[in-house]
C-alpha positions as CSV (number, residue, x, y, z in Angstrom):
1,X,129.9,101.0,122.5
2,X,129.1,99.4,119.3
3,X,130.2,96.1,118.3
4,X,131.1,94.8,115.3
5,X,130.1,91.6,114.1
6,X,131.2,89.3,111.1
7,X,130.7,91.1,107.6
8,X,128.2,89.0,105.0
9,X,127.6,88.9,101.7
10,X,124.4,90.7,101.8
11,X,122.1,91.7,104.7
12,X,118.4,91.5,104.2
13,X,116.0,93.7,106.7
14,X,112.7,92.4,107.4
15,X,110.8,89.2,107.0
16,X,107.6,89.9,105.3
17,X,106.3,89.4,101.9
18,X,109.4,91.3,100.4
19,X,112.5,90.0,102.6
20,X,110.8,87.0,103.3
21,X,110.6,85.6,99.9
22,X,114.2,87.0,98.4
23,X,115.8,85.0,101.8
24,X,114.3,82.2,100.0
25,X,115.4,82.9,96.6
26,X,118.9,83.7,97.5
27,X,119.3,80.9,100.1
28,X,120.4,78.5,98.1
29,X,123.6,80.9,96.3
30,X,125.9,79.4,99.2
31,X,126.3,83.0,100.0
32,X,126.3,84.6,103.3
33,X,123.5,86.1,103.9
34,X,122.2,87.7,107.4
35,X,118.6,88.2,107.5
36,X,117.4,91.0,110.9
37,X,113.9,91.3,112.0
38,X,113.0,93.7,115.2
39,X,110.4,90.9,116.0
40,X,110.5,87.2,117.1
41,X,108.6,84.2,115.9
42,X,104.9,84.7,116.6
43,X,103.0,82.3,118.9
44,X,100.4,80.3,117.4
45,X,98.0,82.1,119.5
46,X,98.0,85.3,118.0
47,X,98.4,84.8,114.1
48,X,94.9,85.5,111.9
49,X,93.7,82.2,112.8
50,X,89.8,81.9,112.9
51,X,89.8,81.8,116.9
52,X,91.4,84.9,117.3
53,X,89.6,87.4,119.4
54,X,89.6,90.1,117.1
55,X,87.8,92.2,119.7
56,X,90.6,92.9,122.1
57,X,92.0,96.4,120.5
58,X,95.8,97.2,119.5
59,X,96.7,92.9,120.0
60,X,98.3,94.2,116.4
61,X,99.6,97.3,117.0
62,X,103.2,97.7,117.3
63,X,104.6,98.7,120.8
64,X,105.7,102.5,119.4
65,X,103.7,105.6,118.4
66,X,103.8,107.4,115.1
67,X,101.9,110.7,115.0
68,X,99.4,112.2,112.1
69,X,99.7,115.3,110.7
70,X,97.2,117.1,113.7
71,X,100.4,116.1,115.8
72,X,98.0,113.3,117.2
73,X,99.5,110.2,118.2
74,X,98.8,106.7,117.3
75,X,99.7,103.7,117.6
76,X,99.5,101.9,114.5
77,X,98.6,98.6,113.3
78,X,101.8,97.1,111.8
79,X,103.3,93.6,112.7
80,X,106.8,93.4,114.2
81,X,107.3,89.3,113.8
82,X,108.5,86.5,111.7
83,X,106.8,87.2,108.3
84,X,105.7,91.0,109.4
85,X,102.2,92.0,108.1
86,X,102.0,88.8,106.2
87,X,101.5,86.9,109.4
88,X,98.1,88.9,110.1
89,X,96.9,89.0,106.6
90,X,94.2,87.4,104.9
91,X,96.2,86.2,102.1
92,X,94.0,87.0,99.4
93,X,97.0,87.2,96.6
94,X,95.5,88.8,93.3
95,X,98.3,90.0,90.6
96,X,97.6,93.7,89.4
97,X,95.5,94.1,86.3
98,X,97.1,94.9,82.9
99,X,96.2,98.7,83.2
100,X,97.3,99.0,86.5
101,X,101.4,99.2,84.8
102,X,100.1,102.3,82.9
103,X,99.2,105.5,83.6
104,X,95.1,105.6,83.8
105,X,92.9,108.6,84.1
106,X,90.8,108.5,87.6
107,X,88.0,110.9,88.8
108,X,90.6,112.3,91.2
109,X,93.4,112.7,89.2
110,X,95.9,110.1,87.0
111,X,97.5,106.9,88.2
112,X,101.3,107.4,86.8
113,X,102.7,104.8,84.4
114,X,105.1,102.5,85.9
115,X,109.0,101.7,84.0
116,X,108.1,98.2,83.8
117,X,105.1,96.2,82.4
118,X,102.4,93.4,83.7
119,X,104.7,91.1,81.0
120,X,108.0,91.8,82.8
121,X,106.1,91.2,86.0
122,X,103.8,88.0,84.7
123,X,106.8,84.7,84.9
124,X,107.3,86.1,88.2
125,X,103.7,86.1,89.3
126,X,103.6,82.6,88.3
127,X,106.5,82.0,90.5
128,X,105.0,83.6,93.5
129,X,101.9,81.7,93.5
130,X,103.6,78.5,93.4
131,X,105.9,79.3,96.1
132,X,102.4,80.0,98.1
133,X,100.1,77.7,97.2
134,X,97.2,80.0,95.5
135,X,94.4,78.2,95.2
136,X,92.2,80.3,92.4
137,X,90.6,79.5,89.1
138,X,91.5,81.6,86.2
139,X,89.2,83.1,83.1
140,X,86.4,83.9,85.6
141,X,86.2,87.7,84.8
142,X,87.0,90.5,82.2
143,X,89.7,92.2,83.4
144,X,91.7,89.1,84.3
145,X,95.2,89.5,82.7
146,X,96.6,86.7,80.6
147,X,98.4,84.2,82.3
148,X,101.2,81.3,81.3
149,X,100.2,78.9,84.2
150,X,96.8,78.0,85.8
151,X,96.5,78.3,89.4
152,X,98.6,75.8,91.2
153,X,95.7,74.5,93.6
154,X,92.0,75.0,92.8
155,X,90.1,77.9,94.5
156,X,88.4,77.3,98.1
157,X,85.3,75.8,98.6
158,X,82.4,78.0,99.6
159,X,80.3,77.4,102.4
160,X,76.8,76.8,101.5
161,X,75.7,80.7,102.7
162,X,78.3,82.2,100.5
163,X,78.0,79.8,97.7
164,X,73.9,80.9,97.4
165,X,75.0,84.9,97.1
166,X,78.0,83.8,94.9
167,X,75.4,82.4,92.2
168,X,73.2,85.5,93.2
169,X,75.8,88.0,92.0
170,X,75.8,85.9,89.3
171,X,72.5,86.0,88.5
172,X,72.2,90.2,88.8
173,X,74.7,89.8,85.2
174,X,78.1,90.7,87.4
175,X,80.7,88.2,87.2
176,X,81.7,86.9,90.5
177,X,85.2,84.7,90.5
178,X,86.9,82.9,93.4
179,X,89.4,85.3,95.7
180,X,92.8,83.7,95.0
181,X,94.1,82.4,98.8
182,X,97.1,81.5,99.5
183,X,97.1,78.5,101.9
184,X,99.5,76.3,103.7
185,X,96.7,73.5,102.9
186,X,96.8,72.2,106.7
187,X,93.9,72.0,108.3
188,X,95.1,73.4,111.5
189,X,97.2,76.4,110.1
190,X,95.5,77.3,106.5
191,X,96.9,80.8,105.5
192,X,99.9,80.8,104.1
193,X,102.7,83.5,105.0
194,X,106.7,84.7,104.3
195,X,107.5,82.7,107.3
196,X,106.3,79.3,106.2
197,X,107.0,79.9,102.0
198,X,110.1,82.3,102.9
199,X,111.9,82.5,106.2
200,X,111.8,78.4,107.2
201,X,113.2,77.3,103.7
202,X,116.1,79.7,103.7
203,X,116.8,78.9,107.4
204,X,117.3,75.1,106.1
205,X,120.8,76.5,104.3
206,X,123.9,76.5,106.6
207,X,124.8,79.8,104.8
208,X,121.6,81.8,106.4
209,X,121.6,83.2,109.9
210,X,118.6,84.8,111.6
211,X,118.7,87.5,114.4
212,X,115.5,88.2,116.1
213,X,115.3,90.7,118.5
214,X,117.5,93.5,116.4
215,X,116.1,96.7,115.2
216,X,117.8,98.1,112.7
217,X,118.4,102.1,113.3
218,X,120.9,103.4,111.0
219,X,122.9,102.6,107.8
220,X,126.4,103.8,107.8
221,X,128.2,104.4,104.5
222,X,131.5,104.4,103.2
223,X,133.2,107.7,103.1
224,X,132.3,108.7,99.5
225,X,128.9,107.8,100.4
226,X,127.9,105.9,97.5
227,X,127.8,102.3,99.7
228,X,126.2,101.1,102.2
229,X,128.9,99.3,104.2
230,X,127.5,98.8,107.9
231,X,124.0,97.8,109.2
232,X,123.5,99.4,112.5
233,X,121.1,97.5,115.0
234,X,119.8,97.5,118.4
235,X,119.9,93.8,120.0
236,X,119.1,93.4,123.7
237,X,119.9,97.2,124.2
238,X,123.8,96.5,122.8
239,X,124.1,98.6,119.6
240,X,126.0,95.9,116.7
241,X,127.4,96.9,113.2
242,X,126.7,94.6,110.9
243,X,128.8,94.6,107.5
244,X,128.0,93.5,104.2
245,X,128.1,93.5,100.3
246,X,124.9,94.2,99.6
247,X,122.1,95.8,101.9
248,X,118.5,95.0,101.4
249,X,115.7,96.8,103.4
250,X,112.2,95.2,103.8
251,X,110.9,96.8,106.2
252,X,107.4,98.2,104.9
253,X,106.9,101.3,103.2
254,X,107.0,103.6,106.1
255,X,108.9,102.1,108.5
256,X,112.1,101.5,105.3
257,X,111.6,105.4,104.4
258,X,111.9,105.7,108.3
259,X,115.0,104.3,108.2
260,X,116.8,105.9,105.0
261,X,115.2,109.7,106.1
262,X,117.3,108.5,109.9
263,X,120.1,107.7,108.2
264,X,121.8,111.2,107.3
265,X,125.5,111.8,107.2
266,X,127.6,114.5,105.5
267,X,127.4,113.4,102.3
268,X,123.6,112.7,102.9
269,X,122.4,114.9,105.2
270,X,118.4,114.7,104.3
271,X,118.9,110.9,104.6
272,X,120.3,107.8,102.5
273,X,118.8,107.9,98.7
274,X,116.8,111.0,99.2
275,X,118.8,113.6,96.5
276,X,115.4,113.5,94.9
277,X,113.5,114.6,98.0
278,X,111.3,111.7,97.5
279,X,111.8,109.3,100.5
280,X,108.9,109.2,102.1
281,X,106.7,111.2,99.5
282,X,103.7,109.8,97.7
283,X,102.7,107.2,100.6
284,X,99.4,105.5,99.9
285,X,97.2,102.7,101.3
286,X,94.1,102.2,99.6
287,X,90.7,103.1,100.7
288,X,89.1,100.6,102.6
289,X,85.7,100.1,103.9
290,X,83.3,97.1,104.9
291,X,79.7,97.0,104.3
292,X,77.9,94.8,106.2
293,X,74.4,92.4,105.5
294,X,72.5,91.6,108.1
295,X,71.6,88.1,108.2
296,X,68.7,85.9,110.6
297,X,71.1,83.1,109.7
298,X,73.6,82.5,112.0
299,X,76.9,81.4,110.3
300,X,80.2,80.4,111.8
301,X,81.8,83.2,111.7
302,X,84.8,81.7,110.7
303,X,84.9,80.6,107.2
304,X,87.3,81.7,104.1
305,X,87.1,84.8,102.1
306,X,86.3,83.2,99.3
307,X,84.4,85.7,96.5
308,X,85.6,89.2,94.3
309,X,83.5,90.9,92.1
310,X,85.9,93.2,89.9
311,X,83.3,94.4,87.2
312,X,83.1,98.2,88.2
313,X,87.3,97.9,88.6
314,X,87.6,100.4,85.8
315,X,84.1,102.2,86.5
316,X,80.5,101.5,84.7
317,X,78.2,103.5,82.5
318,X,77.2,106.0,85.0
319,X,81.1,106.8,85.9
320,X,83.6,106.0,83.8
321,X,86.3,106.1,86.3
322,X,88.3,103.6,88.3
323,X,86.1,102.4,91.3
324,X,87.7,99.4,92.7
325,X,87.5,95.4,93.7
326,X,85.3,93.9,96.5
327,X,85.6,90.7,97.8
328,X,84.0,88.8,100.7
329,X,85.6,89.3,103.7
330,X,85.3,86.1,105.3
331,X,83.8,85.3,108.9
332,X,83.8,88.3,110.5
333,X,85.0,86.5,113.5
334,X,88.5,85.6,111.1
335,X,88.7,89.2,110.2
336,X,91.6,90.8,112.2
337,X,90.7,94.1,110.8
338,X,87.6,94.1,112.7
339,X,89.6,94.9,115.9
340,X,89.7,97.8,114.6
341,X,85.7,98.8,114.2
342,X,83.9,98.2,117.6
343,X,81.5,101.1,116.7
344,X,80.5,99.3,113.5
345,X,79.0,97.0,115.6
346,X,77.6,99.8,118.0
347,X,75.5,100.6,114.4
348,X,74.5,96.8,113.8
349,X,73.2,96.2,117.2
350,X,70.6,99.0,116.1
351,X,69.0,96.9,114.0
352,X,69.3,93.7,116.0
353,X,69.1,94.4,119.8
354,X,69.9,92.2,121.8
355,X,72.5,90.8,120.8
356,X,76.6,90.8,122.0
357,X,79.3,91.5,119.8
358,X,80.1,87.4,119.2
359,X,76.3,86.9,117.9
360,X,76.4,90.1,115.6
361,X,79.4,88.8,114.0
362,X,78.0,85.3,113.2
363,X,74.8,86.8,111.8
364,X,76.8,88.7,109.8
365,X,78.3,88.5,106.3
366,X,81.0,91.1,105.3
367,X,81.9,92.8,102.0
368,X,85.1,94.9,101.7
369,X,84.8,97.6,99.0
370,X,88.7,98.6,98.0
371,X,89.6,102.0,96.1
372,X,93.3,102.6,94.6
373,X,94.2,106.1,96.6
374,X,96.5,108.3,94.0
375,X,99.6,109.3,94.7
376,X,100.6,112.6,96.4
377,X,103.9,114.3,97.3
378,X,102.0,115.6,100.2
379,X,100.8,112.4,102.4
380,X,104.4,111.6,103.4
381,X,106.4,110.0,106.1
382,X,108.7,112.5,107.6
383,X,110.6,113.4,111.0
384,X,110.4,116.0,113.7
385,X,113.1,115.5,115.8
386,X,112.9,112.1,117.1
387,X,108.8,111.7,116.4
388,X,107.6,109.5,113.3
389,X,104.9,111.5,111.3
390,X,102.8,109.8,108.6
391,X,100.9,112.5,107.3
392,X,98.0,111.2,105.1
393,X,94.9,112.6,103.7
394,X,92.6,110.5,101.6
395,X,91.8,111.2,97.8
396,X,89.4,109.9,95.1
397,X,87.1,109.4,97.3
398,X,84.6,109.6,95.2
399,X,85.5,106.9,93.0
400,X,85.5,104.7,96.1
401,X,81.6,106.3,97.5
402,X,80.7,105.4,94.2
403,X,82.3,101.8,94.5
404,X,80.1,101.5,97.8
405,X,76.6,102.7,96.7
406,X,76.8,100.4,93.3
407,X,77.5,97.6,95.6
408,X,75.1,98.2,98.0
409,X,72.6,98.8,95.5
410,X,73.6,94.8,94.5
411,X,73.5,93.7,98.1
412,X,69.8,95.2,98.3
413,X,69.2,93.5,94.8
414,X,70.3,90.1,95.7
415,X,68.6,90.4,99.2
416,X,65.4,90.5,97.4
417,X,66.0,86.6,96.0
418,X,67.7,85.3,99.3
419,X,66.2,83.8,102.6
420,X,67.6,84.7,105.8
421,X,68.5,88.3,105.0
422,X,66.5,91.6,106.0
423,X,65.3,93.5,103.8
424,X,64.3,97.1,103.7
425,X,67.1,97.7,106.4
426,X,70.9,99.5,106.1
427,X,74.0,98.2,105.7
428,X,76.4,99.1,108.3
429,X,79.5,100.1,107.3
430,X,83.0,101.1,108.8
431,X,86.3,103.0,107.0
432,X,89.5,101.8,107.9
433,X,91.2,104.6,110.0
434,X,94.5,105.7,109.8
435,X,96.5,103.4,112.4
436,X,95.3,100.7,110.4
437,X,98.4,100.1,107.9
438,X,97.6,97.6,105.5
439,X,98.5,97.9,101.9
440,X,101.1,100.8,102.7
441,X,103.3,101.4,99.5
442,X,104.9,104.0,97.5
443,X,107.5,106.0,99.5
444,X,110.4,104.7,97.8
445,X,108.7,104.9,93.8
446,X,111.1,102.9,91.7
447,X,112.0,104.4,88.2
448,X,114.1,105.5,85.4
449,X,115.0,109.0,86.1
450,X,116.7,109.4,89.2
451,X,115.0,113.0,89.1
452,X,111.8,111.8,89.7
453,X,112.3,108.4,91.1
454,X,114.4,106.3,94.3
455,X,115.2,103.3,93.2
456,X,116.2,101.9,89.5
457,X,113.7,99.7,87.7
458,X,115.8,96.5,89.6
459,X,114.6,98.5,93.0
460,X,118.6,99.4,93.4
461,X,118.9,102.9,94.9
462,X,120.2,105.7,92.6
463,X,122.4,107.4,95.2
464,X,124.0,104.1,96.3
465,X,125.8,101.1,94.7
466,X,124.2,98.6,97.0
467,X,121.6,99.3,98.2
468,X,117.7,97.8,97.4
469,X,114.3,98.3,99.0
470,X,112.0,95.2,98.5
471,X,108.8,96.2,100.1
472,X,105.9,98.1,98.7
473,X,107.6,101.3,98.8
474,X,108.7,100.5,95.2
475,X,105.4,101.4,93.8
476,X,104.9,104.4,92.2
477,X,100.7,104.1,91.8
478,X,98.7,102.0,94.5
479,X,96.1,99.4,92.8
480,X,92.7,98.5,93.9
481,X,93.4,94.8,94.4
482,X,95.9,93.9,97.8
483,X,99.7,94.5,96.7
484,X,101.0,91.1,98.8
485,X,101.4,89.1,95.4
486,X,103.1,91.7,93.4
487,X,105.4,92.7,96.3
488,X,106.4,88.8,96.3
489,X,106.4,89.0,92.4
490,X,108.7,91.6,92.6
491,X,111.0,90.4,95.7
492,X,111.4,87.3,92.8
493,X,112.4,89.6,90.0
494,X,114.9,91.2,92.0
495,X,116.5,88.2,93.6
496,X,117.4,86.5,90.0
497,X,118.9,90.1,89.3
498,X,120.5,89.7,92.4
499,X,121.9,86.4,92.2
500,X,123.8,87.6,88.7
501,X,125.3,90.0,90.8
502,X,126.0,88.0,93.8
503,X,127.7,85.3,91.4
């Protein structure tokens, strides 16, 4: 039996960057708004705090299991909590790059032109890193984009280990610039998230209600189809149907595809939004891979990411192609993603024996090398009977081997200069595999043309009156800097477009 609850003014889905951040912007409308997250509140414990034992595998995984396209199944690494993936994050919140709106020729293939611009996106930028305290410096590098506002906080400080290569890089004619960080700025709970800038702040209006606990399995429509009128959810195994004005889902981008491809009816019998067959299509994630320098220096294994380097962003003389961004990535005892890579440390104790996992980590300092992936129909999320599939299949991967050989070749460079490095020796290094689900986006592409596109250029479906997607699944190209701050950006944009409407 399903229960029907109260109806509301709109229902938001998800807590992380996207729903996180419009529950704050909306908040304080007076309207009634009921925010659902399958998760609870995260313990203290277990956020990407600098004592975390990244070591213990899956302590981020989600307690489900999605399947490749092999038919293999995994069990991937997605947050179900208060503030979703922004709770295990590194908060390193970078706006896109002026060419990253249009379409841009890559080795691989072309990165599609998106409806709106870096200017319509810019105000709200600024927005978004005020509402999380980025602390960054601005004019440090050529392809900055313009700004109207400085950072709100200055950039964090370097320890003395990272500060050396920072000046280094420098030194080798790049241009090294602090990593913008969003941060809480208390010392015992630094990294800022949708929880602390999003979720508490709209939880502070009487008009806001938050269930925890509820996974959301199916939207029901009216009988036209053409609105979503009840939010189906799962709470302590009682099945509720929740009714509102206005449905926003922020759920990731596979886990909202998920949702609308579950959702079929009559009138939409391939799922909610999906006359264009593109729900689920054109999934992307970056590539991601770490390259390690071995250090005699022990270090605390702990500290801030605190360094990019974005000068072969749109290639160099030898390749004049897109390679990507690399920053630092901090301690490699603060690095969640590390969980994931026990044999990269299997390689590293090669070249020091004798030493456990902890001491490899603080003699360690760790580079992440970060290639936009292009989109393709093909790599997909998509159903067989009850199974999740996310098929995926890496491209332009050679912009991104080309990304890491240039920047090991500046590791090796640098080395040369520095004490407390070995020289003459390789740098480990370890690709971010599948289950890992950072920087998902593009499997609800937002557009003009309804043909070619899911949502409108305000993230609106084009099939239904009321209903928006927040997340990444917006983006119709992938970027190589992290998508967290144009995901807030964006949750922004669509909330003032929002509140006109609600009014």
């Amino acid at each position: 039996m399903i229960i029907d609850d109260q109806s509301y003014d709109l229902i938001i889905v998800g807590t992380g960057a996207g729903g996180g951040t419009l529950a704050a912007k909306l908040a304080p409308t007076g309207k009634k708004i009921l925010i659902l997250e399958r998760g609870d509140f995260m313990p203290l414990e277990e956020q990407n705090r600098s004592n975390v034992d990244i070591f213990k595998r899956e302590r981020y995984h989600a307690p489900e299991q999605w399947y490749d396209s092999a038919g293999e199944p995994f069990s991937p690494q997605t947050n179900y909590a208060i503030g979703g993936n922004t709770k295990i994050y590194g908060a390193a919140l970078l706006r896109f790059r002026e060419r990253d709106f249009e379409a841009v020729n890559h080795q691989a293939g072309i990165s599609p032109e998106w409806c709106l611009k870096y200017s319509d996106f810019e105000p709200y930028y600024t927005e978004a890193e005020v509402l999380y305290n980025v602390h960054g410096q601005a004019n440090c590098e050529p392809t900055e984009p313009p700004r109207s506002a400085a950072y709100p906080f200055p950039p964090v400080a370097q320890v003395p280990q990272i500060a050396e290569i920072y000046g280094a890089i420098a030194q080798q004619g790049l241009h090294p610039s602090p990593l913008p960080l969003g941060l809480t700025r208390q010392e015992d709970d630094p990294t800022n998230d949708s929880e602390v800038s999003g979720i508490v702040p709209a939880l502070t209006h009487a008009n806001v209600t938050l269930k925890t606990g509820a996974k959301v399995v199916c939207l029901h429509t009216n009988p036209s189809g053409r609105v979503v009128k009840g939010v189906e959810a799962e709470i302590g195994g009682q099945a509720y149907l929740f009714l509102a004005d206005i449905v926003v889902l922020a759920c990731g981008a596979v886990n909202s595809a998920a949702l609308l491809l579950r959702s079929v009816s009559d009138r939409h019998p391939h799922g909610l939004a999906n006359s264009s067959d593109l729900v689920g299509r054109h999934l992307m994630k970056s590539l991601m891979t770490v390259v390690v320098q071995l250090s005699t220096k022990a270090n605390s294994g702990a500290f801030h990411k605190t360094v990019c380097v974005n000068d072969f962003y749109w290639g160099d003389a030898d390749f004049p192609y897109p390679m990507g961004h690399i920053h630092n990535s901090g301690g490699l005892l603060a690095d969640v993603i590390f969980a994931e890579a026990p044999p990269l440390f299997s390689v590293m104790a090669k070249f020091m024996p004798g030493f456990g996992l902890k001491q490899l980590a603080t003699r360690s300092i760790g580079w992440w090398a970060q290639t936009e992936d292009l989109p393709d129909p093909n790599n997909r999320v998509r159903f067989e009977g009850d199974k999740l599939f996310v098929d995926y299949t890496p491209n332009n991967s050679e912009a991104h081997d080309r990304l890491i050989y240039r920047w090991t070749d500046v590791l090796k460079a640098i080395e040369k200069d520095l004490d407390g490095f070995q020289q003459g020796v390789m740098h480990p290094r370890g690709e971010v595999p599948i289950q890992v689900m950072a920087n998902q986006c593009g499997t609800c592409r937002f557009g003009d043309d309804p043909a070619t596109s899911v949502l409108d250029p305000n993230c609106r479906a084009h099939d239904l009156d009321n209903l928006y997607v927040v997340d990444s699944s917006f983006f119709p190209s992938n970027a190589s800097v992290s998508p967290a701050l144009t995901v807030i950006a964006n949750a922004l944009r669509v909330g003032d477009h929002l509140r006109e409407r609600l009014q």
